[in-house]
C-alpha positions in Angstrom: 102.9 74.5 174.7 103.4 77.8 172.9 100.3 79.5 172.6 99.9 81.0 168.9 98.6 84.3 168.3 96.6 86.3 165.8 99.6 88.6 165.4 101.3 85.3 165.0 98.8 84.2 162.0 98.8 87.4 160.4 102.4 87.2 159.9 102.3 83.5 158.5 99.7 85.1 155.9 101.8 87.5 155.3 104.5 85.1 154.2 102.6 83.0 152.5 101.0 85.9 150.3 104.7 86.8 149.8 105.9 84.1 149.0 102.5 83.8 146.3 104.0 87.0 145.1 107.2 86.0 144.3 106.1 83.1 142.0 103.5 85.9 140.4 106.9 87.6 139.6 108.9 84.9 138.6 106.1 84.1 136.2 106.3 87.4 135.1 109.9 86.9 134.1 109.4 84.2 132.0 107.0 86.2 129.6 108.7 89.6 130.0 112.3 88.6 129.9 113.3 91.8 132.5 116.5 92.6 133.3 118.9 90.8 135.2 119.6 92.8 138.3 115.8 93.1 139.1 115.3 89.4 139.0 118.1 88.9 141.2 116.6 91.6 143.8 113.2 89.8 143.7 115.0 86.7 144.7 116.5 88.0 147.7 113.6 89.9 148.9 111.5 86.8 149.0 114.2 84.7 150.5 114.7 87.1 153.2 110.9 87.6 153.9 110.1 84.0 153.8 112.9 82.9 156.7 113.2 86.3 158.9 116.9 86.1 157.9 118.6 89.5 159.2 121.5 88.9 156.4 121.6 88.1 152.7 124.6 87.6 150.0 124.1 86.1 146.2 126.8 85.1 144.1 126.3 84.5 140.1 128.6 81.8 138.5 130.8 83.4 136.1 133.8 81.6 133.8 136.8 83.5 132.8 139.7 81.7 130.9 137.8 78.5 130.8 137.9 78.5 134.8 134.8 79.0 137.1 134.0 81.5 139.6 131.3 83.1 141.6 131.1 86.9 141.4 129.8 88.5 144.8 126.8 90.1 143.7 124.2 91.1 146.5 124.7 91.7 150.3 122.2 93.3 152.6 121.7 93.2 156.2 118.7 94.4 158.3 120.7 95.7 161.2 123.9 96.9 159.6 124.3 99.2 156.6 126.3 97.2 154.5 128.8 99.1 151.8 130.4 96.7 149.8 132.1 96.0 146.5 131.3 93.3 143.7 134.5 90.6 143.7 135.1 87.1 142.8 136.5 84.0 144.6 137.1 80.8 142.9 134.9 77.6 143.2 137.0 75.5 145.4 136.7 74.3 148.7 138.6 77.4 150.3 134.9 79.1 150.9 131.9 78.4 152.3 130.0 79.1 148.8 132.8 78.0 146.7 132.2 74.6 148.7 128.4 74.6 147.9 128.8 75.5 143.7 131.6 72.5 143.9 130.1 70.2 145.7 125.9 71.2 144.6 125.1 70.6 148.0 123.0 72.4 150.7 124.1 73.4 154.0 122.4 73.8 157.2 124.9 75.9 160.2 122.4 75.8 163.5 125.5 77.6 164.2 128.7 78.9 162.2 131.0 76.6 165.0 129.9 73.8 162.9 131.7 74.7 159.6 135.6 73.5 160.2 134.1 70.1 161.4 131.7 70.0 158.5 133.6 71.9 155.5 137.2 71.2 157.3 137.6 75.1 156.7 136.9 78.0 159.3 134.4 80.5 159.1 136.0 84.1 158.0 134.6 86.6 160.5 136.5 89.8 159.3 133.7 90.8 157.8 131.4 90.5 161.0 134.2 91.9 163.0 134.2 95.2 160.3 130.8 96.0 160.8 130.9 95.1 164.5 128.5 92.2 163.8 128.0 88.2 164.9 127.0 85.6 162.1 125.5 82.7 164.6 123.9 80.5 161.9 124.1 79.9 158.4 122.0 78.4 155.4 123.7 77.7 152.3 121.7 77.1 149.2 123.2 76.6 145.6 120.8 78.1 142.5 120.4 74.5 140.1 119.4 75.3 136.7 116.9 72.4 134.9 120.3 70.6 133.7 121.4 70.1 138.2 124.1 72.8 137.3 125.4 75.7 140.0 125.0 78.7 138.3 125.1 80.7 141.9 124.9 80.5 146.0 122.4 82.3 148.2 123.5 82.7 151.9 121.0 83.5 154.6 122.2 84.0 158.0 121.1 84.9 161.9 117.4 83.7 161.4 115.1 85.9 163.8 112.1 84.7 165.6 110.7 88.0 163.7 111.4 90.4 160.8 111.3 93.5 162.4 113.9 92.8 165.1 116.8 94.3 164.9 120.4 93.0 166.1 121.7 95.7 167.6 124.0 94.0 170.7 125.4 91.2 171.8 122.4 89.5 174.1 119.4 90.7 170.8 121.8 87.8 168.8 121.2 85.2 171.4 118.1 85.8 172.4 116.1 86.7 169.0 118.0 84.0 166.6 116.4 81.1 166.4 117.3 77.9 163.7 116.1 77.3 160.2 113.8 74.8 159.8 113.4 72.1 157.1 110.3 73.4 155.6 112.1 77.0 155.3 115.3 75.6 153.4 112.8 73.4 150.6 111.3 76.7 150.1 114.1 78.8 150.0 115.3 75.7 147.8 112.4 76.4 145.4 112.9 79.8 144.8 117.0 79.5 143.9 115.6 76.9 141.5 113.0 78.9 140.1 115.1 81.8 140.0 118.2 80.0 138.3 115.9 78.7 135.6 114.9 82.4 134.7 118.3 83.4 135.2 119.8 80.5 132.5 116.8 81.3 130.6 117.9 85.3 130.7 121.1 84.0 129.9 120.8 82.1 126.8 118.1 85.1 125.4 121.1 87.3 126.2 123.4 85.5 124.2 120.9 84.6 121.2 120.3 88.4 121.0 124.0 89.2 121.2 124.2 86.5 118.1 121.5 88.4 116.6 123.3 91.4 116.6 126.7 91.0 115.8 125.1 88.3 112.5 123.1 91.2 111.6 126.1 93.6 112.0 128.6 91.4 110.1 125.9 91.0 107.2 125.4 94.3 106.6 128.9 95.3 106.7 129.5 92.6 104.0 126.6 93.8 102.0 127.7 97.4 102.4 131.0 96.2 100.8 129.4 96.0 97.5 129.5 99.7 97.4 133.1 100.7 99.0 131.5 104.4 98.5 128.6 104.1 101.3 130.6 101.1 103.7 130.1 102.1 107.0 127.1 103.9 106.0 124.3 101.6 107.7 126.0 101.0 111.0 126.5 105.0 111.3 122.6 105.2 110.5 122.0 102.5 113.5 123.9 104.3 116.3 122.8 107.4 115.2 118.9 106.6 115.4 119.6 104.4 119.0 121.2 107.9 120.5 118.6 110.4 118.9 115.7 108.0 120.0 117.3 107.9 124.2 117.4 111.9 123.5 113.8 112.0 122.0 112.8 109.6 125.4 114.4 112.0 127.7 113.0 115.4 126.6 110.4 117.1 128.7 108.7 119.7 126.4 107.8 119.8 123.1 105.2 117.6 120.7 107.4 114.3 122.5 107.7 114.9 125.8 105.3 112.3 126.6 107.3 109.9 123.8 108.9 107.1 125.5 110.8 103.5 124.3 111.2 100.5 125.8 114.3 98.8 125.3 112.6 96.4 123.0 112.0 99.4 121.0 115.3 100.7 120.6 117.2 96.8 119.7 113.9 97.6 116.7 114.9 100.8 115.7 118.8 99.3 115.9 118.2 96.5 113.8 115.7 98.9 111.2 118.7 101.2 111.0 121.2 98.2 110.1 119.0 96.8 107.5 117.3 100.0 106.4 119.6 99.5 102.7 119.1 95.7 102.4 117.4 96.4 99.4 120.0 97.5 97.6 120.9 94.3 96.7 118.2 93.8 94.2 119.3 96.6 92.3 121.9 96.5 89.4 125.4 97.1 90.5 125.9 99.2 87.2 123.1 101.8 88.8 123.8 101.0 92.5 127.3 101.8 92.1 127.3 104.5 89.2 129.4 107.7 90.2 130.1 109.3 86.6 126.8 109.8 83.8 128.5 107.3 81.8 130.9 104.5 82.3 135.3 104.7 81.3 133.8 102.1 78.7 131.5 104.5 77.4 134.1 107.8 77.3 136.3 105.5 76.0 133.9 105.0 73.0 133.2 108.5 72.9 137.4 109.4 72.9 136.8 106.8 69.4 134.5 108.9 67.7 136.4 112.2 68.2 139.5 110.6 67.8 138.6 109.2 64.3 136.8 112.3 63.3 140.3 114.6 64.3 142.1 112.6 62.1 140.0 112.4 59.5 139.3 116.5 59.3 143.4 116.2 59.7 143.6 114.8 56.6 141.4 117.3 54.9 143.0 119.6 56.0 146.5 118.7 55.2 144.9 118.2 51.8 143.7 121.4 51.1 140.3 120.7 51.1 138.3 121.0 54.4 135.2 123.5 54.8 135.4 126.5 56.9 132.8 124.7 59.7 135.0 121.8 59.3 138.0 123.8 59.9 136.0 125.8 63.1 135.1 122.1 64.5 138.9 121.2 64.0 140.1 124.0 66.2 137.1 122.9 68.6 137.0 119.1 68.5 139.8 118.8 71.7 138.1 121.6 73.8 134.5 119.5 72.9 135.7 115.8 74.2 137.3 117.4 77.6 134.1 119.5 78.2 132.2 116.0 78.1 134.6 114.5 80.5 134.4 117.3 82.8 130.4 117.2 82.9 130.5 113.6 83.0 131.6 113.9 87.0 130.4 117.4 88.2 127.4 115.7 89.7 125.0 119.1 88.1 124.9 120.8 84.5 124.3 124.3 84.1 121.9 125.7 81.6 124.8 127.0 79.6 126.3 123.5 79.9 123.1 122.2 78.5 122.7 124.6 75.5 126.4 123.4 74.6 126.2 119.7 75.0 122.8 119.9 72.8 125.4 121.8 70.4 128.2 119.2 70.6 125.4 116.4 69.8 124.9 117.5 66.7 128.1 116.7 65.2 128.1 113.7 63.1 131.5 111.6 61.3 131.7 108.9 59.1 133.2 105.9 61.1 135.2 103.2 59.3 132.5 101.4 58.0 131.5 104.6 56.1 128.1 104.8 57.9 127.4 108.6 59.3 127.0 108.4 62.6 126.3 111.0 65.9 129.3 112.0 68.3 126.9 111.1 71.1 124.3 108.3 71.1 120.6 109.1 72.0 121.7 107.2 75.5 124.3 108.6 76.1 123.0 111.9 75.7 120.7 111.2 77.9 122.6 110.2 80.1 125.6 113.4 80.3 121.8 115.6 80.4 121.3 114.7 83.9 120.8 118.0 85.7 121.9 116.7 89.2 123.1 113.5 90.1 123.9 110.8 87.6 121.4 108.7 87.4 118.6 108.7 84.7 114.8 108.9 85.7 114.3 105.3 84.4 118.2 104.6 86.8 116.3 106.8 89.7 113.3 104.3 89.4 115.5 101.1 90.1 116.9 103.2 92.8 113.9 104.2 94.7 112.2 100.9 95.0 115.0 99.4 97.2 113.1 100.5 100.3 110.4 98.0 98.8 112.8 95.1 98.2 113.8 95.9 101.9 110.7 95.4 102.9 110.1 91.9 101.2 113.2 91.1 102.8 112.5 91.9 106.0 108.8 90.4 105.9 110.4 87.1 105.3 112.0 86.6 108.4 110.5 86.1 111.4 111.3 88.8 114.0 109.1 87.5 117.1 106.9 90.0 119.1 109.4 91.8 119.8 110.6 93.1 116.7 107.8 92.6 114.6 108.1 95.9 113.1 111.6 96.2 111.6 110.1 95.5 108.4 108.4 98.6 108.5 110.5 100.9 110.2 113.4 100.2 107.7 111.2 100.0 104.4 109.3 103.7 105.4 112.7 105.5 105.6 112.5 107.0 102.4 109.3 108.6 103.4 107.8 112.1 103.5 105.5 113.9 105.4 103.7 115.4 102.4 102.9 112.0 100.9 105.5 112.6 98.1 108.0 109.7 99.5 109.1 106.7 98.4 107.9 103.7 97.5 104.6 103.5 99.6 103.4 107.6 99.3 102.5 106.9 102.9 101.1 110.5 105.1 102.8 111.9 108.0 99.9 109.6 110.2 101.2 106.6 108.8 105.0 107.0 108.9 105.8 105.9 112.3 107.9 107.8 114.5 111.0 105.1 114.4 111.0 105.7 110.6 110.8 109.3 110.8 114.0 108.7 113.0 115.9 106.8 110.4 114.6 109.5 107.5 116.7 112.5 109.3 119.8 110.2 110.3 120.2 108.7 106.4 120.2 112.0 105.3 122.6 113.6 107.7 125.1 110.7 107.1 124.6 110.6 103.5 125.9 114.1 103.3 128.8 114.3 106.1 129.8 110.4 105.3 134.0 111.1 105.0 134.3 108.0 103.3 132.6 108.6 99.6 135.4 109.3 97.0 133.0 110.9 94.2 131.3 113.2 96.6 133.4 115.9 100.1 131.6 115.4 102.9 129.6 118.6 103.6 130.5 120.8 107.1 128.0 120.3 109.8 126.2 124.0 109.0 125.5 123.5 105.9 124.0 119.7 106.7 121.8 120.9 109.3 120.9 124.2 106.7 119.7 121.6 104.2 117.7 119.3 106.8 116.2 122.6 108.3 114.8 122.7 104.5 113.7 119.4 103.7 111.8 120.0 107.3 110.1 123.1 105.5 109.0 121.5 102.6 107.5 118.8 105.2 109.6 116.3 104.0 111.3 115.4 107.4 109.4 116.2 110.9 110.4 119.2 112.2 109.9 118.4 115.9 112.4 115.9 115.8 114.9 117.5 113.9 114.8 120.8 116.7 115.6 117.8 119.2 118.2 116.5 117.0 119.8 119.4 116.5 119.4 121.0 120.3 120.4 117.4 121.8 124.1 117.8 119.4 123.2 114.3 118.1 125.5 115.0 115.4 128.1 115.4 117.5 128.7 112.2 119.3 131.1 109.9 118.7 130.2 106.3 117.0 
């Protein structure tokens, strides 16, 4: 009878608190949704720990041209370093663990002699032979998902009567491997299921995020195509802000050294900075896509009035009987209507310009229906006045509450924990430090940093963007000159626009 010692029981403990462990972890995984490679270490850690096995491989199910195969993932041995690279071999019945993902069965080698009697195929040893190793038995588990489908094989092999041992000749294989038992396999068994349930689970959150993201990306790209000017401009915005927020994580001085984002955080900032403009589509195209103070239908009624009122001083004149101030707005009246087409796309009016367009306003004609009537309406007046820009105040109102539409938007849907705050981040864009934003007035406190993010990146792009017919791209000095001055006047955070600017941000290719 073997006698059982407390050295004995102290490692059965220990196994049992491992294998406690690895369910605490596995839990953990269902709520935390961790990365894949992680999951897939935990897995053979506790598989290895819970059986003594001296040797491990894993292989994932993978499906290429609608035809299945497991890719070589994992492979660690106690007693051998073990270099190898990731491969794939189809799922047939040409390997051991193609065998097992075709046929969903498990398999029990007391030694690997059995295999051509019970597979019909050999046992490969290159491998063993490489490394100047001796596989004597083998369990073969297939990973079931809740559906009974293989979506990967876990191998144990050379079971030792204990972990530490290590396999170093040809008598420490006979004499330290011992079989697996029956107990061992169901809970090996238990933890491929377990793990192949998180791993399907992984899967499918993978792919819904993946959805997520390119429905998000295609939406915005069509909604950007409803200004051809700025297409391209909210995408930009999104890779920008992903890069500048992995350089604000990495640096080790300044205000945000201690500054760090999950990877939750940066999909939030992503999707913020794809659907920062959203709210654009509440405002009037006529504003939203307004390049010129006033529209070809208004110059063309404009080219009317000074049209009829050059041929009717014409006429007076060829009649002998127009005034000297008629005769000095005659000799004008051509140079008049191209100076109002030239203001109408300059984008700024100097005070000179002004003085002469108040000047030019003044001029009245009597149209066909023998009313008197100005050159310029009182709109559209106001409207060639615009000192910078081309939008009106009331026009620069509409425009400045799309960051407030954005948000509604964005407060509709529901984003999940994990990206509860898009909705802010995107609507707080338009922010400034000094409370004078838009359209919330919110203080430097309350802008958060994922918004102050997006503020610096929508302006850089807004004045490089290449692809804006009414407006040249500005160089890259004169960008950052301008941004360096909206950070003076506390608009934009200065911190992070020294990291943008040291990091090169600008500079990487989307």
């Amino acid at each position: 009878m073997t006698q059982i010692t407390s050295s004995d029981i102290e490692l059965e403990v220990d196994k049992q608190k491992g294998l406690i462990d690895f369910f605490t972890k596995i839990s953990n995984f269902l709520s935390l949704q961790q990365n894949t490679n992680e999951l897939l270490k935990i897995i053979v850690d506790a598989s290895v720990k819970n059986t003594n096995s001296d040797g491990v491989s894993l292989y994932i199910k993978e499906t290429r041209n609608e035809k299945d195969y497991l890719r070589f993932k994992i492979a660690h041995n106690h007693s051998r370093d073990v270099h190898f690279k990731e491969f794939t071999i189809p799922i047939d019945q040409n390997s051991i663990a193609g065998y097992s993902a075709l046929t969903g069965n498990i398999y029990n080698f007391k030694s690997v002699d059995e295999i051509p009697k019970i597979l019909g195929i050999k046992y490969n040893d290159s491998f063993d032979k490489k490394i100047d190793y001796k596989t004597v038995n083998m369990v073969v588990i297939p990973m079931k998902n809740l559906k009974g489908e293989v979506i990967g094989v876990l191998q144990l092999l050379n079971k030792k009567k204990k972990e530490n041992i290590l396999l170093t000749n040809v008598e420490s294989f006979f004499e330290n491997i011992i079989s697996y038992s029956e107990e061992e396999i169901h809970i090996i068994s238990l933890i491929a299921s377990s793990a192949a349930i998180i791993l399907e689970r992984r899967k499918l959150y993978n792919e819904i995020h993946e959805l997520l993201k390119t429905f998000t990306e295609s939406m915005v790209t069509t909604i950007d195509q409803r200004d051809p000017t700025t297409a391209g401009h909210s995408i930009r915005v999104a890779k920008y802000a992903i890069r500048f927020a992995k350089a604000i994580h990495d640096t080790n001085h300044g205000k945000y050294k201690d500054q760090y984002f999950e990877e939750k955080q940066l999909d939030e900032i992503y999707y913020a900075g794809l659907l920062h403009d959203i709210g654009k589509i509440g405002v009037e195209e006529s504003i939203l896509l307004k390049n010129k103070n006033i529209s070809e239908h208004e110059l063309e009624v404009v080219k009317y009035k000074f049209y009829y009122l050059k041929k009717d001083l014409q006429i007076k004149k060829m009649n002998n009987i127009i005034t000297k101030s008629e005769l000095e707005l005659f000799n004008e009246i051509d140079n008049y209507y191209n100076f109002i087409v030239s203001i109408n796309t300059k984008n700024f009016i100097t005070e000179e310009e002004l003085t002469q367009l108040h000047e030019i306003s003044k001029i009245e004609f009597v149209d066909i229906d023998h009313e008197k009537k100005k050159i310029l309406t009182k709109d559209q007046l106001t409207h060639l006045m615009v000192r910078r820009g081309n939008l009106t105040e009331v026009e620069r109102t509409y425009i400045e509450k799309h960051p407030l539409y954005t948000y509604k938007i964005l407060k509709k849907i529901s984003w999940g924990t994990d990206f509860k705050n898009v909705p802010y981040i995107a609507a707080y864009h338009h922010e400034k430090l000094n409370g004078k934003g838009y359209p919330f007035h919110l203080k430097e406190k309350d802008i958060p940093i994922q918004s102050k993010i997006l503020a610096i990146v929508d302006i850089f792009d807004a004045l490089t963007a290449r692809d804006r017919p009414y407006k040249p791209a500005l160089p890259i000095d004169k960008t950052l000159k301008i941004l360096s001055e909206e950070a003076q006047k506390n608009h934009i955070d200065g911190n992070l626009l020294e990291i943008f600017i040291n990091e090169k941000i600008y500079t990487l290719e989307l």
